[in-house]
C-alpha positions, 0 to 999 in steps of 0.5 A: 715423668719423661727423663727427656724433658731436660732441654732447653726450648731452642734458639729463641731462649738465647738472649744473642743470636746463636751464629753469633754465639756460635762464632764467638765461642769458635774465636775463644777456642781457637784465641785460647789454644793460640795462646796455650802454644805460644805461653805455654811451652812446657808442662806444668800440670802435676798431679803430684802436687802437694795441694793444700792440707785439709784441717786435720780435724775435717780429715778425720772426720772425713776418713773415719770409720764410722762416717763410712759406716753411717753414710754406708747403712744410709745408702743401703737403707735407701736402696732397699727404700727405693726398691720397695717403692718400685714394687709397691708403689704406683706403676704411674711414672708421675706417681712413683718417684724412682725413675726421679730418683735414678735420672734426676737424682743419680746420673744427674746429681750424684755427677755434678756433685762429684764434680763439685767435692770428689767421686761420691760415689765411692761412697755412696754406693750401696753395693760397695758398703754392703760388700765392705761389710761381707769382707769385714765378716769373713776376714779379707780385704776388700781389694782381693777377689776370688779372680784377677781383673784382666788389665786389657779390659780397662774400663770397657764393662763400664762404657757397655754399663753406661751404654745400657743406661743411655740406651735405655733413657734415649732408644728404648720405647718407656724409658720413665716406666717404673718397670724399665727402670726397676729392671736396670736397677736390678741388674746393676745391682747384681752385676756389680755384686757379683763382679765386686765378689770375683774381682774385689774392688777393682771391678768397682774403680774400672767397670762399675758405670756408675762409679767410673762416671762420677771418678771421671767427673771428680777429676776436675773436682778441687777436692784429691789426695795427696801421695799419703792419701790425705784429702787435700785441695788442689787446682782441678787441673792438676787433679784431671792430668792424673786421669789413667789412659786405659783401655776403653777410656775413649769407648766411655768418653763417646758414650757419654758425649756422643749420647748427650749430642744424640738427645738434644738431636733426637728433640728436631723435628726432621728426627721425629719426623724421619722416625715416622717415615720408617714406621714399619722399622721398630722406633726403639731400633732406629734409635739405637741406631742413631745412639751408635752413630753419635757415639761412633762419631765422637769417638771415631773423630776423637781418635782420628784427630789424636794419632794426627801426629808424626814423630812417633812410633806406631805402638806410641801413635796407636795409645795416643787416643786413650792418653789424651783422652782427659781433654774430653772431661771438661767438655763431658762435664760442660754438657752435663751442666749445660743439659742437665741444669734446668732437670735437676732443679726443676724435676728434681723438686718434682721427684722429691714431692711425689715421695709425699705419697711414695707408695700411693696410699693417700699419705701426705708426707711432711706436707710436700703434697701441698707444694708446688715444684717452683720453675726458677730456671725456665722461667729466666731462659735468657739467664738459662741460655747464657749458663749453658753457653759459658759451661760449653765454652769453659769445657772446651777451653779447659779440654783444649788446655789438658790437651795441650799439656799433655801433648807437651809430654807425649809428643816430640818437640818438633811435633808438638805445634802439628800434633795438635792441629787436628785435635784442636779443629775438632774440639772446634767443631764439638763446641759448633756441633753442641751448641747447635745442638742444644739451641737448635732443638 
């Protein structure tokens, strides 16, 4: 099983040509900020607004203990599942389903559905449980570690723990071997052992790769808490203007963005082609190096464009990137949708066959061996296509609308309309720049 294989097959699945998908795309960006400057003149996104209470009945069950308790022992059986089949079971990628289990149903799944119900894995997360139970046991509250989390750290462990992810999908020479993947998983689950026990749960809200990812995501999520912390609805958007400016929210974004850019680059042949050209160069550092290259330049653009303004001072300038840096969820989100759909559904259904003999030993599990993995999206590319350009699209407007609200806040009055020139002619070029990207392969 290749973690690659979830792009689409190129420009020729797109049911329009893709200079005209790429011009209507730019002239809805730019028609949606001129509308957002001229209609929309003041803030109005508040993520202290009340939402809608959930039934009480849905809240308690949500909130309970036991259901905590039940989802935790599940995810810590599944880990442990997961981590035998790793080493038992077949050293075959197309046997073994781990690495489906980590690409398709982790970084893929769990992500699209935080951004459909809240940040699961919160949740999920098995190391989170089995640290609860360990604080049970000894008496003190999980918030509380042996040290304090330094506040300048923000969430720069998370985007070097989501870089080891990237790197190992996109640069490293066996990214689908049960090796390289049993080995990650190892070491993400002691890391964040071991920072959960030195510096309580904070480690997990700012430096866990996998929880931050699915925080950030859950973010446009309708699902939130109020101030009570009581599951509540409430439009996404206000949800996302509560996102945290810290330290390294800028490093997480471009690791995620930059990263998806970088994959569908690495499928052109002039990619391919260069790589063969530097054979005597190691393949697994020449990729490296394209991968910091496409996160440099999204974040290095992102940050150029967000100090573009005048009216402020210099320290105020200096924090504009990782405060506005909530504008590039939607678009995160967008490209996650956009790249990943046909890979969840198709090698998704492929994952969960292969645990119809999850340990190579002959067994037919519920019959999923005699099934077949159904290719609903590639066989309907132009609908395909046209998914993937609204998500791109609806990305970027909702990134250029959250940009534009809090610029409303952080910017002066008479810099307001300046102020978020550049940041808009950069999204622009980051909804060219994707598509091409995803079409042009």
């Amino acid at each position: 099983m290749s973690p690659l294989a979830h792009g689409l097959g190129g420009a020729a699945d797109l049911p329009i040509p893709l200079t005209y998908a790429l011009i209507g795309a730019a002239w809805a960006l730019t028609f949606s900020f001129a509308v957002l400057l001229f209609a929309w003149r003041r803030p109005r996104l508040n993520p202290d607004s009340p939402g809608f209470a959930l039934p009480a009945p849905i809240r308690r069950m949500i909130d309970a203990g036991a259901t905590r308790s039940a989802i935790g022992a599940a995810s810590v059986t599944v880990t442990v599942g997961v981590l035998v089949i790793a080493v038992f079971g077949s050293s075959d990628p197309a046997l073994n389903p781990v690495p489906g289990v980590l690409y398709v149903g982790v970084w893929v799944g769990v992500m699209l559905g935080s951004l459909l119900i809240g940040p699961i894995w919160k949740v999920l997360s098995p190391v989170r449980a089995i640290h609860r139970l360990g604080c049970l046991l000894l008496h003190r509250p999980p918030e509380h570690g042996l040290l304090r989390y330094h506040k300048n750290w923000g969430y720069y462990p998370a985007a070097i723990g989501l870089f080891s992810f990237v790197w190992m999908e996109l640069a490293w020479h066996t990214p689908g071997s049960v090796s390289s993947v049993l080995t990650w998983l190892l070491g993400y689950l002691v890391v964040t052992s071991v920072g959960l026990v030195l510096f309580g749960t904070t480690w997990a809200e700012r430096a866990d790769p996998l929880e931050v990812y699915s925080t950030l995501l859950a973010r446009l999520s309708p699902f939130s808490r109020d101030s009570a912390g009581r599951p509540v609805l409430r439009m996404p958007l206000n949800n996302l203007a509560g996102t945290p400016g810290l330290a390294g929210s800028v490093a997480v974004a471009a690791t995620l963005l930059g990263s998806t850019a970088f994959d569908s680059f690495s499928t052109f042949p002039q990619w391919r082609e260069l790589i063969d050209n530097l054979a005597p160069l190691d393949p697994t550092l020449v990729r490296t190096v394209g991968l910091l290259v496409f996160i440099g330049v999204v974040g290095g653009l992102f940050s150029i464009a967000a100090r573009a303004t005048g009216g402020v001072s210099r320290t105020d300038r200096a924090l504009l990137p990782r405060r506005l840096t909530l504008s590039l969820t939607p678009i995160i989100a967008g490209y996650l949708v956009a790249h990943y759909l046909t890979f969840l559904v198709e090698k998704g259904q492929a994952t969960v066959l292969l645990f119809a003999d999850p340990l190579d030993r002959g067994w037919n599990i519920a019959g999923l061996a005699d099934r077949d993995v159904d290719y609903v999206l590639s066989n309907h590319p132009s609908a395909l296509a046209t998914c993937t350009v609204l998500a791109v699209l609806i990305g970027h407007i909702l990134g250029v609308a959250a940009a534009h609200d809090r610029c409303l806040h952080l910017l002066p009055s008479h810099h307001r309309l300046t102020g978020q020139l550049a940041l808009m002619l950069v999204m622009v070029g980051f909804t060219f720049t994707g598509l091409s990207l995803l079409f042009g392969g």
